[in-house]
Every structure is written in C-alpha cells, then in structure tokens.
C-alpha positions, 0 to 999 in steps of 0.5 A, a space after each residue: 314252578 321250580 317246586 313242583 319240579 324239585 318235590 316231584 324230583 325228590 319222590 322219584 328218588 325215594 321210589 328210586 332207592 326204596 329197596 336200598 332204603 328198606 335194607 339199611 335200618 336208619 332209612 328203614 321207616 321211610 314211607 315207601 320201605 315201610 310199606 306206607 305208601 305204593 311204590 307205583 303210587 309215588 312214581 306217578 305222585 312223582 311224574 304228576 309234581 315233575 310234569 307240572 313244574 316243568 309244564 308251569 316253568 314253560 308256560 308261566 316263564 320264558 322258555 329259558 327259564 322253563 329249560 333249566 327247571 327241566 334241567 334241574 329234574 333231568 341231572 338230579 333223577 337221571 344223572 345224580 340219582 339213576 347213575 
C-alpha cells in the first residue's frame, strides 16, 4: 500500500519540478525535462499509483493505518513538494 502511495507521491514531484529540472544541467536528462515521457502522462501515472495506495491502506487495513498512508501523500505532494 505505503508503495503505491510513496511511488505515486514521488512521480507527482517530478511532474512538479520538471520545468526546474530542465533549467539546471545535472537534472536536465531526467525523463520528464527531456521530453521522455508527457508531463499529463506522469501526472495521471501519478494520481493512479496514489489513488490506489490509499485505496488499498483503506481497504486492506484498518482505517487508521489507511489515514497515515493518505498523510504520507498529502505532507510530501502538498506540504513538502507544492509549498
């Protein structure tokens, strides 16, 4: 579950930093800056891997558990990464 979150949390950084990341050279040749892969593709690869950590802390565990692995994803997208 926590996975699923973390990986989908970490595309939505890339997507999140990829104009940043193609200015500086030592993160030029990530996938997202070099044109690799779509930004719109990375943001929905992103949302699917998130939704379905959360979905599956949800289902698969009790719903404390379930709340902290939706935790996870908000401070690190929102918090961290956004501000």
């Amino acid at each position: 579950m926590a996975f699923f979150s973390t990986s989908g949390v970490a595309v939505f950084k890339h997507y999140w930093e990829h104009d940043i990341d193609a200015a500086m050279k030592r993160t030029a040749k990530k996938p997202l800056p070099a044109g690799l892969v779509s930004p719109r593709g990375a943001l929905l690869y992103s949302l699917i891997l998130s939704a379905l950590g959360v979905a599956l802390g949800f289902i698969l565990l009790v719903p404390l558990p379930g709340l902290f692995v939706f935790l996870e994803w908000f401070f690190y997208a929102v918090l961290y990464t956004i501000f």
